[in-house]
N, C-alpha and C positions, 0 to 999 in steps of 0.2 A: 349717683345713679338713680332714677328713676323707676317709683315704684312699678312693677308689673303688671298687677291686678288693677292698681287704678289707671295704668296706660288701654289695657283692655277693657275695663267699664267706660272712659274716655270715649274711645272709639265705636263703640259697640251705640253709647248715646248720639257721636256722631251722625251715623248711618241709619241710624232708626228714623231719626229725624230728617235726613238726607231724599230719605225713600218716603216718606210719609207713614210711618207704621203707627206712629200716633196718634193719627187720626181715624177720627169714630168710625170711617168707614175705608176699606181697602179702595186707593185708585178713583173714589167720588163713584162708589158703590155701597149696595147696605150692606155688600162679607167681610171681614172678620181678615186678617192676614191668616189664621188656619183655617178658617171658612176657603178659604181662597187659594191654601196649599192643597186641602184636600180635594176640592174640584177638578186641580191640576192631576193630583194623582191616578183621581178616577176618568180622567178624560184622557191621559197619557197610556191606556193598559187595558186589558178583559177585564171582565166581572172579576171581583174578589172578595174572598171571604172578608165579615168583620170583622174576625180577630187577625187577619194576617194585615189591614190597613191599620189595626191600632198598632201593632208590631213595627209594622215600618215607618210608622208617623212619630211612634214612643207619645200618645194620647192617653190619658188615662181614660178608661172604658163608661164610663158615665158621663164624663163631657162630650167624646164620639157620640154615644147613642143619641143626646141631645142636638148636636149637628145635627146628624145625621133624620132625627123626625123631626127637625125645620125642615132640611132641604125635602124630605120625603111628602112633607103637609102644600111647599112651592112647587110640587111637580118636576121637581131636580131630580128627584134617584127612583129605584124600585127595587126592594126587594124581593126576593126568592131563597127557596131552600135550598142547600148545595145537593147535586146529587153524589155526591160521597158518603155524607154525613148528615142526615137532616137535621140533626139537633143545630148545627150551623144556617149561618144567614151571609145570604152572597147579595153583595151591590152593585148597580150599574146605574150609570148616569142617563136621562131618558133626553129625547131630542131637544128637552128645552134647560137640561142639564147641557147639555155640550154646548147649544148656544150660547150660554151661561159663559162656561168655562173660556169659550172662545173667546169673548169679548173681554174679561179681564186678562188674557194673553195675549191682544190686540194691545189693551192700555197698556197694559204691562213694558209690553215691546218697544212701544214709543215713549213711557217716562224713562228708559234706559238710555234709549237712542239718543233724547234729547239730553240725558244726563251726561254723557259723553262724548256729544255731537262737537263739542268746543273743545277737545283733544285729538293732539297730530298722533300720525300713525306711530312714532315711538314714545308717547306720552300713554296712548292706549293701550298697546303691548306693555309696557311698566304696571298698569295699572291689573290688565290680566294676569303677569305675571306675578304679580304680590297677592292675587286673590288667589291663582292656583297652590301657592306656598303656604297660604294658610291652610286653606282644607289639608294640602298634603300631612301639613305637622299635626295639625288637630284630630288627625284619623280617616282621612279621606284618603286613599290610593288612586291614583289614575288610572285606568281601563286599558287594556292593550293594545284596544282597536281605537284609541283615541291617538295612539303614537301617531305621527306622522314625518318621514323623513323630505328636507330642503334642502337645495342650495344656500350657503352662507347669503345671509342678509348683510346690510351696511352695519356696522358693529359688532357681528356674530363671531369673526375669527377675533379679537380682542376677547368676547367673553372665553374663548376656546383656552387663552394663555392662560387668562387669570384663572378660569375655574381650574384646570391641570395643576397649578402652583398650590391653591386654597386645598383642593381632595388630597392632593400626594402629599400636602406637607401635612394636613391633620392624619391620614391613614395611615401615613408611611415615617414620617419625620426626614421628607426630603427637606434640602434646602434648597435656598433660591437659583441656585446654579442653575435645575431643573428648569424651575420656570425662563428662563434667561434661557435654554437649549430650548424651548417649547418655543417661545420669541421668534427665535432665529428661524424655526419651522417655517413659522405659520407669514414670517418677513420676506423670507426664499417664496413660498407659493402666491402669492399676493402679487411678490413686485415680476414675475414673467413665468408663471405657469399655463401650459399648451393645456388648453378644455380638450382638444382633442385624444390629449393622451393622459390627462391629470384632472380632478375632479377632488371636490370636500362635500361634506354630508351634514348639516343639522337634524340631529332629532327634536322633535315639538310636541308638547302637549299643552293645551289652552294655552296657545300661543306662547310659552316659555319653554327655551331651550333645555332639555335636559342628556345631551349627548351628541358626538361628534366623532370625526374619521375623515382621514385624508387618504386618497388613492394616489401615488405619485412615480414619477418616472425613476427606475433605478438604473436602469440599462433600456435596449431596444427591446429583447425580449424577455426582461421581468422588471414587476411593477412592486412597487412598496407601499404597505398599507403603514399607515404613521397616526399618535394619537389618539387612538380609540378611547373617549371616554363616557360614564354616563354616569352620571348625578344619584349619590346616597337612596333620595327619594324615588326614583324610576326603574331599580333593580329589580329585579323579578317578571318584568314584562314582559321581556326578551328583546329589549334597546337593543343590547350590543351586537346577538345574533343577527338583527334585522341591519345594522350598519355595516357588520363584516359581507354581510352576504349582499348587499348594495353593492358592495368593495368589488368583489368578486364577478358581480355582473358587469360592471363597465370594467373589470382589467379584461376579461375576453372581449367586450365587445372593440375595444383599443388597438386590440392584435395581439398580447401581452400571451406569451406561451409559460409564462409563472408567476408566483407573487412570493415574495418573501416580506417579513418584520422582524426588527427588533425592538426584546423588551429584557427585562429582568426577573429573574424568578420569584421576587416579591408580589408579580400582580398574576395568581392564582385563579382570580373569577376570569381574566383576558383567556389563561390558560388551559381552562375547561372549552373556552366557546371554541380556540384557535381549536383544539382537538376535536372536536363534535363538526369541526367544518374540514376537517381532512389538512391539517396542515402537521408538521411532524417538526421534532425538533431537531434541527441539524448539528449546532457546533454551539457549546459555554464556556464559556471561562471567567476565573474570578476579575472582579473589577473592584475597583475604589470609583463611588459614582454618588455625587449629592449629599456627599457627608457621611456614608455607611460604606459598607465593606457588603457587595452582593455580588450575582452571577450572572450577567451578560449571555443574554442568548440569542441565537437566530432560529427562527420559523421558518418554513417553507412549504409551497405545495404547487404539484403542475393544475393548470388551466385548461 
């Protein structure tokens, strides 16, 4: 196995290099890559105090101040006193600050572009996708309002099996059986499901899948919601809410006068959301299911 920390210095020299960070000036400019983070910052936002940008920047307060009376001595920033607090100093970028900032997010945009101009649309999503993973693991959370729910793309129900087989079997210690019943799902809706009455949902954030949901025909007038799942990392956003309730907005619009699911009393977080959306639990009973001994249940709610 391969050490860690030098797989992570590795890379980290990669991409420095990759982007030009080491060179004497950002982008064939005389800033600084934090010259040039900060610019971004103060051109992205109001005035803000000093110490709430050393805060968010994590600067140490003597290298800021230095910045900061360059940019001030170029006609970049101006200070002022806060009216809160006078013993504070608020900054703002002046008209030739923002021009400033513009033009390195001009460059900026198009050494991306071209960096990535030579990747197909699923070589770029791959590439999104392994950068949203990082940030997520390194401490970064995705936004709620970055969620965004899709129609399955080309590949999307493949990831739907495998990821349901990968979470249940570390969460739960299903076994493959499980995945192998998720298969057969997601094989039935693929090879002749009616759009008009049957519908699946991706949830996205920087273009990586983190959750899913199939709306499907159980009878004429009730619809089954099948598969709901969302990714470790996107919990707390309210994935699952926003996909149930997608669910629920096309089983009326379908005709569907109910919806029923089945799940088992092992998935707990499903079973808060199914309650807070009006569903009730109808009928359980024991089962032997994926290698364990659990409780088979049905859900339901009128439309």
């Amino acid at each position: 196995m391969s050490d860690p920390v030098s797989d992570v210095r590795a890379f980290n020299r990669f991409y420095t290099r990759l982007i030009g960070v080491l060179q004497e000036g950002m982008l064939s400019t005389p800033y600084t890559l934090t010259e040039g983070r900060l610019l971004f910052e103060l051109a992205h936002g109001e005035a803000v105090e000093v110490v709430d940008l050393r805060r968010r920047l994590g600067l140490d307060a003597g290298y800021l101040s230095r910045i900061l009376a360059r940019f001030e001595a170029d006609g970049l920033v101006r200070r002022s006193r806060s009216t809160v607090d006078a013993r504070r100093q608020v900054i703002e970028l002046t008209e030739a600050g923002h021009a400033v900032a513009a033009d390195l997010e001009q460059r900026s945009d198009a050494q991306i572009a071209e960096l990535i101009g030579s990747l197909g649309e699923v070589d770029q999503r791959r590439l999104l996708g392994a950068m949203g993973t990082i940030r997520e693991l390194l401490g970064e959370r995705p936004r709620a309002d970055l969620v965004v729910l899709r129609p399955p793309a080309p590949g999307d129900l493949g990831w739907v099996v495998q990821r349901h087989g990968a979470i249940y079997a570390r969460e739960f210690g299903w076994d493959e059986s499980f995945e192998a019943l998720v298969a057969r799902v997601i094989a039935d809706y693929a090879a002749a499901h009616d759009p008009r009455r049957e519908a699946a949902w991706i949830a996205e954030v920087d273009g990586e899948p983190v959750g899913c949901v199939l709306c499907v025909r159980r009878d004429d007038t009730t619809a089954q919601l099948r598969l709901l799942l969302v990714e470790p990392t996107a919990r707390g956003l309210g994935v699952g809410s926003r996909l149930v309730e997608e669910c629920l907005r096309f089983a009326r619009r379908a005709g569907y006068e109910r919806i029923m699911l089945w799940t088992y009393d092992r998935t707990v977080d499903a079973h808060r959301i199914y309650k807070r959306l009006g569903f009730t639990l109808d009928e359980e009973k024991k089962a032997r299911a994926f290698g364990h001994d659990m409780v088979d249940e049905i859900w339901s709610r009128d439309l």
